[in-house]
N, CA, C and O atoms as a Tinker XYZ file with bonds, in Angstrom:
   348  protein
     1  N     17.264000   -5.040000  -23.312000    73     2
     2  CA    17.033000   -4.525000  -21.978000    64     1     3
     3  C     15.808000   -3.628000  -21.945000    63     2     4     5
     4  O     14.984000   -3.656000  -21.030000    81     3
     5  N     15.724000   -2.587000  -23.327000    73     3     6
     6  CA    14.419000   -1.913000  -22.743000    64     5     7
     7  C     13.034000   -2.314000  -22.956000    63     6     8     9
     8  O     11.992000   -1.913000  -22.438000    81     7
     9  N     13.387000   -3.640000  -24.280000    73     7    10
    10  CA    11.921000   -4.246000  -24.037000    64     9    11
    11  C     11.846000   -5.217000  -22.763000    63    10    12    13
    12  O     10.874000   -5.928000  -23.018000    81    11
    13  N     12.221000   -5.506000  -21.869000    73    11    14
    14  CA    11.900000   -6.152000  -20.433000    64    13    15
    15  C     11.545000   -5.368000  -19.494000    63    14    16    17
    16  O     10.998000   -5.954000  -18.559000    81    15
    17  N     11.693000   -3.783000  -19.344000    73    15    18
    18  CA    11.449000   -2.608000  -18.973000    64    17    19
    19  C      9.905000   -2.574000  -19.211000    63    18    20    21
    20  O      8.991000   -2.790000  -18.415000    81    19
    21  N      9.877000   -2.237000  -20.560000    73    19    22
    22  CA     8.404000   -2.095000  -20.875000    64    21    23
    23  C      7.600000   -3.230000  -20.607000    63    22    24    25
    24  O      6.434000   -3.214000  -20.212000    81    23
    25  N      8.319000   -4.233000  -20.855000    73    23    26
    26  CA     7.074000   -5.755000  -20.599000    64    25    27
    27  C      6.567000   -5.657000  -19.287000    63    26    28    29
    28  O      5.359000   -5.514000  -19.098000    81    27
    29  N      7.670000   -5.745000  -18.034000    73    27    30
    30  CA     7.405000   -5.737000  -16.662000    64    29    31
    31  C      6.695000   -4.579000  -16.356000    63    30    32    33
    32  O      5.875000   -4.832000  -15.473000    81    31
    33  N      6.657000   -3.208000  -16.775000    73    31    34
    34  CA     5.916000   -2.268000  -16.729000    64    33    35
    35  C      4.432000   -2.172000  -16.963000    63    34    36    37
    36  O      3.476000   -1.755000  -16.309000    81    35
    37  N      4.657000   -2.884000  -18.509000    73    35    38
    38  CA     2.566000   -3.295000  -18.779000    64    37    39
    39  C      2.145000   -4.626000  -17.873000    63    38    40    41
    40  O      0.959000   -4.649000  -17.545000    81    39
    41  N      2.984000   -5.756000  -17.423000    73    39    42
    42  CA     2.911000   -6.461000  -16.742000    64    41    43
    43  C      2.038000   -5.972000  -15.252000    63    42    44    45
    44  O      1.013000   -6.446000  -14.761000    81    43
    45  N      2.842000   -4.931000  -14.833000    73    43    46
    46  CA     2.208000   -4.471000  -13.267000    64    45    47
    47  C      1.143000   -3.621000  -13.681000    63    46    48    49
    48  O      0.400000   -3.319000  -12.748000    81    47
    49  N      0.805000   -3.094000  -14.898000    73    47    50
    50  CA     0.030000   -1.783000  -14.913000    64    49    51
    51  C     -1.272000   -2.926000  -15.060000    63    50    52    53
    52  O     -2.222000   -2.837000  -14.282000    81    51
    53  N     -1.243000   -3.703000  -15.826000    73    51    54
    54  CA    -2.180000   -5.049000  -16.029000    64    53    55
    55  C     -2.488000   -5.984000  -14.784000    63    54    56    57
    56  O     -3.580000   -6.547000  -14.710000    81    55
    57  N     -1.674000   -6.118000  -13.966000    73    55    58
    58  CA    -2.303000   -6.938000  -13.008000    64    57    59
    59  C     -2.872000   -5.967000  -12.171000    63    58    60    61
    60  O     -4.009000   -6.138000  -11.733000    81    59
    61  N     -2.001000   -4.637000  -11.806000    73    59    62
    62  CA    -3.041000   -3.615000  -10.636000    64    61    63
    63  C     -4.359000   -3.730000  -10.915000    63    62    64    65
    64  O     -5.246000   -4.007000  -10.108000    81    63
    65  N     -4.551000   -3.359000  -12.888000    73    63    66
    66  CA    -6.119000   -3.190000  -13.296000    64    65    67
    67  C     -7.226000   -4.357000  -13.243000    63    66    68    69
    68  O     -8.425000   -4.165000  -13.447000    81    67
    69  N     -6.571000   -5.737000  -12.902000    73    67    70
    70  CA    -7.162000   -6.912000  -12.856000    64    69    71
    71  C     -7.569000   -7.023000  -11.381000    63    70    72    73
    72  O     -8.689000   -7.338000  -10.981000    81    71
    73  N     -6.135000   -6.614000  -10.371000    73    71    74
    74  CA    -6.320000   -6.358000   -8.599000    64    73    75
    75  C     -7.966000   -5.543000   -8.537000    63    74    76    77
    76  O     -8.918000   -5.724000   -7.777000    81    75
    77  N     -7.840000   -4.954000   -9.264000    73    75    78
    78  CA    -9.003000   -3.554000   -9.041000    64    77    79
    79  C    -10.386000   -4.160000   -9.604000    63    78    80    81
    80  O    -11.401000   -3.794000   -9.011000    81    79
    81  N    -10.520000   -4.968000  -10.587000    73    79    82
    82  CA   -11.294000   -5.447000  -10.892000    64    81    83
    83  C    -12.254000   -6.946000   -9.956000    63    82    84    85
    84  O    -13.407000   -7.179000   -9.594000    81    83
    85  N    -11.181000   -7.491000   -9.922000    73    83    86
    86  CA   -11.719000   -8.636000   -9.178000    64    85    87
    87  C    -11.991000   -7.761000   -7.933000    63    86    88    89
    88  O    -13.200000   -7.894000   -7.747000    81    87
    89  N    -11.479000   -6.901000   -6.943000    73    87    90
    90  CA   -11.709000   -6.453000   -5.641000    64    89    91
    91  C    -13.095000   -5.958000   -5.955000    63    90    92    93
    92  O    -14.025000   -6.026000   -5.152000    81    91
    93  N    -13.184000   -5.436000   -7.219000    73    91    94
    94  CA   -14.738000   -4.513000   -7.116000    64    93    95
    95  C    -15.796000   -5.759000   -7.631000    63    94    96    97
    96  O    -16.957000   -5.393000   -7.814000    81    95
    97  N    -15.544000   -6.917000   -7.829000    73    95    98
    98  CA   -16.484000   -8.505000   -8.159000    64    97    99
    99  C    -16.752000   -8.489000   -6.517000    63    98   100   101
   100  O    -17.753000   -8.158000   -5.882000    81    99
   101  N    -15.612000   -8.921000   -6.139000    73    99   102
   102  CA   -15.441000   -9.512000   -5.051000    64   101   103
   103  C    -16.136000   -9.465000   -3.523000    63   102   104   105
   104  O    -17.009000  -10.085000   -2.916000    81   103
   105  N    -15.417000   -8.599000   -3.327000    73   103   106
   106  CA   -15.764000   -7.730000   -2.157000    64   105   107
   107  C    -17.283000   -7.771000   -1.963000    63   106   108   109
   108  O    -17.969000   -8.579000   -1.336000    81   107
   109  N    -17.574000   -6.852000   -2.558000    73   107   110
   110  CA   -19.570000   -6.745000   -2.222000    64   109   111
   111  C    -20.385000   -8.246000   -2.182000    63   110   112   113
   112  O    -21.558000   -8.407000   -1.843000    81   111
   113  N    -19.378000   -9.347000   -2.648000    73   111   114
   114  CA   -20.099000  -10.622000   -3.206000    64   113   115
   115  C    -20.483000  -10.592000   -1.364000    63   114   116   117
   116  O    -21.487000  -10.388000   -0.682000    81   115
   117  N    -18.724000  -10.994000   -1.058000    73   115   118
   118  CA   -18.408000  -11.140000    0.390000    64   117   119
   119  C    -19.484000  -10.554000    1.376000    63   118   120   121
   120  O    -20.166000  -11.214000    2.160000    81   119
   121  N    -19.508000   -9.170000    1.191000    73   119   122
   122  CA   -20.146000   -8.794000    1.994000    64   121   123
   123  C    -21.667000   -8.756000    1.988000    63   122   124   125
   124  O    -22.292000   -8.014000    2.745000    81   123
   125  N    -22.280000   -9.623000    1.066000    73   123   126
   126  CA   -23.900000   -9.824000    1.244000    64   125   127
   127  C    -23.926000  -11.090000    1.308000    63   126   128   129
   128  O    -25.019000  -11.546000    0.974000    81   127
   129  N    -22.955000  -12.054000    1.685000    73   127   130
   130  CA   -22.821000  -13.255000    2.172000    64   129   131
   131  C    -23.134000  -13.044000    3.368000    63   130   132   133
   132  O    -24.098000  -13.658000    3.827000    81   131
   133  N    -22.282000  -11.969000    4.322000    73   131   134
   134  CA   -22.584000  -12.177000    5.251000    64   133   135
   135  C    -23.488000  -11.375000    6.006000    63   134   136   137
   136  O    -23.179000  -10.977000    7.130000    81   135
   137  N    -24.777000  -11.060000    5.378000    73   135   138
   138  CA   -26.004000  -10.478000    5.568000    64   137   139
   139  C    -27.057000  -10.998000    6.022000    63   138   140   141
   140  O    -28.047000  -10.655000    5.376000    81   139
   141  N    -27.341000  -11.936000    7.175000    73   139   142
   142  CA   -27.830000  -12.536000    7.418000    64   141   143
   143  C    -29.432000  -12.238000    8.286000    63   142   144   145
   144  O    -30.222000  -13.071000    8.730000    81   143
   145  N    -29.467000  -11.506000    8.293000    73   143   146
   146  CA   -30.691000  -10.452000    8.778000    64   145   147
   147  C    -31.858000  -10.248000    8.753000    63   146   148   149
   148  O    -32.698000   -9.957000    9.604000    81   147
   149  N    -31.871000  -10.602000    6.590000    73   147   150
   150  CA   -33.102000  -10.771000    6.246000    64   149   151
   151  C    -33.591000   -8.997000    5.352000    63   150   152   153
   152  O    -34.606000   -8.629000    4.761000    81   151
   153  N    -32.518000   -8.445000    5.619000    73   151   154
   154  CA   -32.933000   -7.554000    5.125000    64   153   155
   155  C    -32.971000   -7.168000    3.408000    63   154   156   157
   156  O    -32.253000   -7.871000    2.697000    81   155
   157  N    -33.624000   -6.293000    2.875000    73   155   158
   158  CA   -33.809000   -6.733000    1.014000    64   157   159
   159  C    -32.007000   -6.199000    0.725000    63   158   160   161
   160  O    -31.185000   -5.415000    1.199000    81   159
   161  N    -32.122000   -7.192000   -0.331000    73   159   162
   162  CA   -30.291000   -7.259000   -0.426000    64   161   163
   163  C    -30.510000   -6.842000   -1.581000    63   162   164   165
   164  O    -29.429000   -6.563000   -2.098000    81   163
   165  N    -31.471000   -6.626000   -2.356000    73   163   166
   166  CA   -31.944000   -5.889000   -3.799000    64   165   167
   167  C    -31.681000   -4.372000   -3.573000    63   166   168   169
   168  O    -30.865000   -3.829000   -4.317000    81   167
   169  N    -32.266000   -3.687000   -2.668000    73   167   170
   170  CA   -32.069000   -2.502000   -2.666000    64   169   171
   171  C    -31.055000   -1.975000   -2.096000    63   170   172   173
   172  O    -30.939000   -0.750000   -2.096000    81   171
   173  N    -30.032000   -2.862000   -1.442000    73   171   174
   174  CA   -28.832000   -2.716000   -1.157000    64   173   175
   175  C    -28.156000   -2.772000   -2.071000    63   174   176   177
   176  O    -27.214000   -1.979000   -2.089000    81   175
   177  N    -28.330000   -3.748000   -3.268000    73   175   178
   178  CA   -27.225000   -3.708000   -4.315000    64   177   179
   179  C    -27.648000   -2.630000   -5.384000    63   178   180   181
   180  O    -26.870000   -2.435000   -6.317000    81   179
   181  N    -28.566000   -2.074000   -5.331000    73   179   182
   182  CA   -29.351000   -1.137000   -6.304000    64   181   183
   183  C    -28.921000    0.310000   -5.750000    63   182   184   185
   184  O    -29.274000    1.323000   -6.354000    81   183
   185  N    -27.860000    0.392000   -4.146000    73   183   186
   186  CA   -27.511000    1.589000   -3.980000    64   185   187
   187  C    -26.162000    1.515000   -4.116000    63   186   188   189
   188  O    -25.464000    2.456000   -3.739000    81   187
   189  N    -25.551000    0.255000   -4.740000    73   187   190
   190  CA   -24.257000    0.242000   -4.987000    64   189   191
   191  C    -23.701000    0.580000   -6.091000    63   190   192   193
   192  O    -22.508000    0.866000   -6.193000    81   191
   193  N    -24.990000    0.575000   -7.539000    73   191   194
   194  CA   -24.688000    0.025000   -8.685000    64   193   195
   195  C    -23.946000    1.930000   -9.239000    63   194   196   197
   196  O    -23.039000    1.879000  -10.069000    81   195
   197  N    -24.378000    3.375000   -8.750000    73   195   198
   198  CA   -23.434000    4.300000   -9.255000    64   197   199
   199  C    -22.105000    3.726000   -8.781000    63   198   200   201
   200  O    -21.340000    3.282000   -9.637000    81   199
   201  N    -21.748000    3.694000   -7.453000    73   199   202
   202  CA   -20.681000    3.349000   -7.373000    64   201   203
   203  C    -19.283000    2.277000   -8.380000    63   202   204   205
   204  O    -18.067000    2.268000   -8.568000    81   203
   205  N    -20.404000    1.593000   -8.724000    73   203   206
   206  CA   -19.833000    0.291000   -9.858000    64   205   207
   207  C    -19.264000    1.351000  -10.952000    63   206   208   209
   208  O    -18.117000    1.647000  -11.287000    81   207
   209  N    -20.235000    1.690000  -11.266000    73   207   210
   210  CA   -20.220000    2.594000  -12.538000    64   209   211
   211  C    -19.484000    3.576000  -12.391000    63   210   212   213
   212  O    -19.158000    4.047000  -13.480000    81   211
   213  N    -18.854000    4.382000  -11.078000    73   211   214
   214  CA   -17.881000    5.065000  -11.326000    64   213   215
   215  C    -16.643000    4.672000  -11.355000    63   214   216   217
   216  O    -15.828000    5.288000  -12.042000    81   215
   217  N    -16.113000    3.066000  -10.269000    73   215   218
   218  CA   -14.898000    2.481000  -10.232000    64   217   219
   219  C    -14.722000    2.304000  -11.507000    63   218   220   221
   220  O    -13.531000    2.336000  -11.816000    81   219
   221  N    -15.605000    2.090000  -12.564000    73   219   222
   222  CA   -14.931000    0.794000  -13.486000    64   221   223
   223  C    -15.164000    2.107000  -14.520000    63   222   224   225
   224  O    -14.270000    1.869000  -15.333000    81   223
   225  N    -15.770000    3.271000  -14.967000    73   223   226
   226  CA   -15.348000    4.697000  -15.385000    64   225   227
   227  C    -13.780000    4.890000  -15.340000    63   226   228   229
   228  O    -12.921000    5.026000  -16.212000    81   227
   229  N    -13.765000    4.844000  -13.910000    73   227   230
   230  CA   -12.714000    5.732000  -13.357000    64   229   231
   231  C    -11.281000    4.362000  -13.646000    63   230   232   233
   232  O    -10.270000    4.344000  -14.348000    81   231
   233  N    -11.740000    3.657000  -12.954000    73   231   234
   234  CA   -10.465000    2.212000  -13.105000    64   233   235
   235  C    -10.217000    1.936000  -14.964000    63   234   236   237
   236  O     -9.155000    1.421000  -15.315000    81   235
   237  N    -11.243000    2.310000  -16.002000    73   235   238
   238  CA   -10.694000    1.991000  -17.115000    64   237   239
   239  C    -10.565000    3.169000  -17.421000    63   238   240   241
   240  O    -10.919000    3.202000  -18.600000    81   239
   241  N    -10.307000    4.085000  -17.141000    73   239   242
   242  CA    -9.306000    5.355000  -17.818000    64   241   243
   243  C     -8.353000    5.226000  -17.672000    63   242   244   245
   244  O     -7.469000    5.482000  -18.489000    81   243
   245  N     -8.130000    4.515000  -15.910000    73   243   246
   246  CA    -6.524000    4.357000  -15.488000    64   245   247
   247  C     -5.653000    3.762000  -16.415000    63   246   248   249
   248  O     -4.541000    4.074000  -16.842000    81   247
   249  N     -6.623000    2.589000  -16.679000    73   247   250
   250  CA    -5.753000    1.344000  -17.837000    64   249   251
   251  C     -5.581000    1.592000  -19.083000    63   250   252   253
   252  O     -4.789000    0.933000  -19.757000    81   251
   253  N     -6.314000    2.599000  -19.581000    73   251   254
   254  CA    -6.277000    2.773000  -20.823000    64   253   255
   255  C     -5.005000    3.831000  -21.042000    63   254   256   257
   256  O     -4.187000    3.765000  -21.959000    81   255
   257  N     -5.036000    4.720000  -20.081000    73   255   258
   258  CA    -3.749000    5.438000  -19.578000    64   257   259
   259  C     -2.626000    4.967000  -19.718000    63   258   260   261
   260  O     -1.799000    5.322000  -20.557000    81   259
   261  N     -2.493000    4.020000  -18.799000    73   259   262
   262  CA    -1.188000    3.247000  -18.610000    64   261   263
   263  C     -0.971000    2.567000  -19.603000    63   262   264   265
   264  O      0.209000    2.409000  -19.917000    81   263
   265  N     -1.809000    2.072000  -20.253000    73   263   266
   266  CA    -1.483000    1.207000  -21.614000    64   265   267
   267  C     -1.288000    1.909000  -22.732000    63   266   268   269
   268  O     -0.552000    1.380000  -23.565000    81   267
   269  N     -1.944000    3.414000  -23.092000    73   267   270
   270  CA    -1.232000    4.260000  -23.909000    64   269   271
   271  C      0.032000    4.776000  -23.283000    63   270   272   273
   272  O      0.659000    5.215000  -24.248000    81   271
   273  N      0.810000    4.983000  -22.122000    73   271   274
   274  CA     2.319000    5.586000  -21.836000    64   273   275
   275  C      2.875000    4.203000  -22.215000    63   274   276   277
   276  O      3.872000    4.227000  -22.936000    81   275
   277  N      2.488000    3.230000  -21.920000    73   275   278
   278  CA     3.420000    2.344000  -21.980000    64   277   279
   279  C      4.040000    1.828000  -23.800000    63   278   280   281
   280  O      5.095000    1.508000  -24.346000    81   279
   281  N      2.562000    2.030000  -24.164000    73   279   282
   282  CA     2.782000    1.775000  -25.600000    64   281   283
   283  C      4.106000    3.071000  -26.548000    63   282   284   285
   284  O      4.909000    2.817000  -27.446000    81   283
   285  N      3.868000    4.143000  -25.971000    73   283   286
   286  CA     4.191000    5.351000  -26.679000    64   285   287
   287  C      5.970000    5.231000  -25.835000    63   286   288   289
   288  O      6.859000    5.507000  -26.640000    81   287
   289  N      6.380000    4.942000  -24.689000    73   287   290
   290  CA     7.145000    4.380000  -23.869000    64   289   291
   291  C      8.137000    3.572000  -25.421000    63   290   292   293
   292  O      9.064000    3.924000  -26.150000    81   291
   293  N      7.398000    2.575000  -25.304000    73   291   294
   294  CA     8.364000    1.292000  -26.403000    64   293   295
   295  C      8.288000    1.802000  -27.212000    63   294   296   297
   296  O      9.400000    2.234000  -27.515000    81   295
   297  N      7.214000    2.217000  -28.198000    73   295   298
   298  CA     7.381000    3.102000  -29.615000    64   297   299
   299  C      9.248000    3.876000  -29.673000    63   298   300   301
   300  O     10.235000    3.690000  -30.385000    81   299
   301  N      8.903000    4.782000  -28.462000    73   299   302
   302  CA    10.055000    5.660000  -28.490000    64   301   303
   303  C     11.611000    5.228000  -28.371000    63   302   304   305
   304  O     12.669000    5.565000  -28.903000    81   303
   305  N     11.104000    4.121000  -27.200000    73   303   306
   306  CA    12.643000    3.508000  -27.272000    64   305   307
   307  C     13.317000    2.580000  -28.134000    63   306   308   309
   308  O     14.502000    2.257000  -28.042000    81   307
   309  N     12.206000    2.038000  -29.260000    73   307   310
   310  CA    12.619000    1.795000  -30.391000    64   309   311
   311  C     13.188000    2.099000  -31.258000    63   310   312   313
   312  O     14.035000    1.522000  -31.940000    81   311
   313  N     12.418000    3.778000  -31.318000    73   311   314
   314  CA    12.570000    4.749000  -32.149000    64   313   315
   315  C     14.537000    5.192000  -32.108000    63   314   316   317
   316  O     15.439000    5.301000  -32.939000    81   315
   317  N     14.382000    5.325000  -30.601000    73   315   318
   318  CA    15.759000    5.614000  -30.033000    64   317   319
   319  C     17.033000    4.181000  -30.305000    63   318   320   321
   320  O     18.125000    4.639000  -30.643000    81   319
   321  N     17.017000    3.244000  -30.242000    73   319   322
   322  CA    17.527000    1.995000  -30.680000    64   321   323
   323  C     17.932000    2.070000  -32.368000    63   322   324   325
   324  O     19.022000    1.743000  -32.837000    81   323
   325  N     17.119000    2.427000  -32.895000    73   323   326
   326  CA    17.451000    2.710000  -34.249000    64   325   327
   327  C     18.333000    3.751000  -34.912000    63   326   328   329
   328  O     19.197000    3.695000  -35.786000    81   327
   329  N     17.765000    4.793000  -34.128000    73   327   330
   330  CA    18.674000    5.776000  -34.309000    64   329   331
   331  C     20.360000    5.532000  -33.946000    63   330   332   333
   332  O     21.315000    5.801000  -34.674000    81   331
   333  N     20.374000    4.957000  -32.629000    73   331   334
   334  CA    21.741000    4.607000  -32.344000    64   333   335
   335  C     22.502000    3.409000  -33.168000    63   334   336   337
   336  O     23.720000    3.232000  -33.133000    81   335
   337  N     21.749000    2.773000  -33.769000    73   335   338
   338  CA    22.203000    1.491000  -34.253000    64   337   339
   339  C     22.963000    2.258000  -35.706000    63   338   340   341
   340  O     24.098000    1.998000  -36.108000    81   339
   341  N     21.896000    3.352000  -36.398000    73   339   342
   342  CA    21.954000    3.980000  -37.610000    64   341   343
   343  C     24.046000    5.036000  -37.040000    63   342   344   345
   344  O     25.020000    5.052000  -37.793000    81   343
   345  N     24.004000    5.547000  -35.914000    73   343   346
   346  CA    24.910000    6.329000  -35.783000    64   345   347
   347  C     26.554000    5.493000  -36.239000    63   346   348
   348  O     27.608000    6.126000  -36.171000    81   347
């Protein structure tokens, strides 16, 4: 039971960080598709690129986060499984 806990747990913590990833591909693709204007789409994407650099800063701390609780999570309840098995 508590390794299905932890699986489904890194399961969602892994797809949010994939949600977050593709949205930050994505999105901007979308929206200089529909830029039709003529205006330089170079220096538009050249005022996006801190931004990049802070989501994916900021979005892989999250994951690395969640993937160390989760790891330290199962460690423990292993830890705890044994102990009870030992009692």
């Amino acid at each position: 039971m508590g390794w299905f806990i932890i699986k489904s747990y890194v399961v969602k913590s892994l797809s949010s960080l994939i949600l977050i990833i593709v949205a930050t591909i994505v999105l901007p693709v979308l929206a200089n598709a529909q830029n039709t204007d003529g205006s330089d789409l170079a220096s538009k994407q050249a005022d996006m690129s801190p931004f990049y650099w802070t989501l994916g800063i900021i979005g892989g701390c999250i994951g690395v986060t969640l993937a160390y609780v989760s790891w330290k999570k199962y460690k423990g309840e292993q830890r705890d499984q044994r102990k009870d098995q030992d009692r």
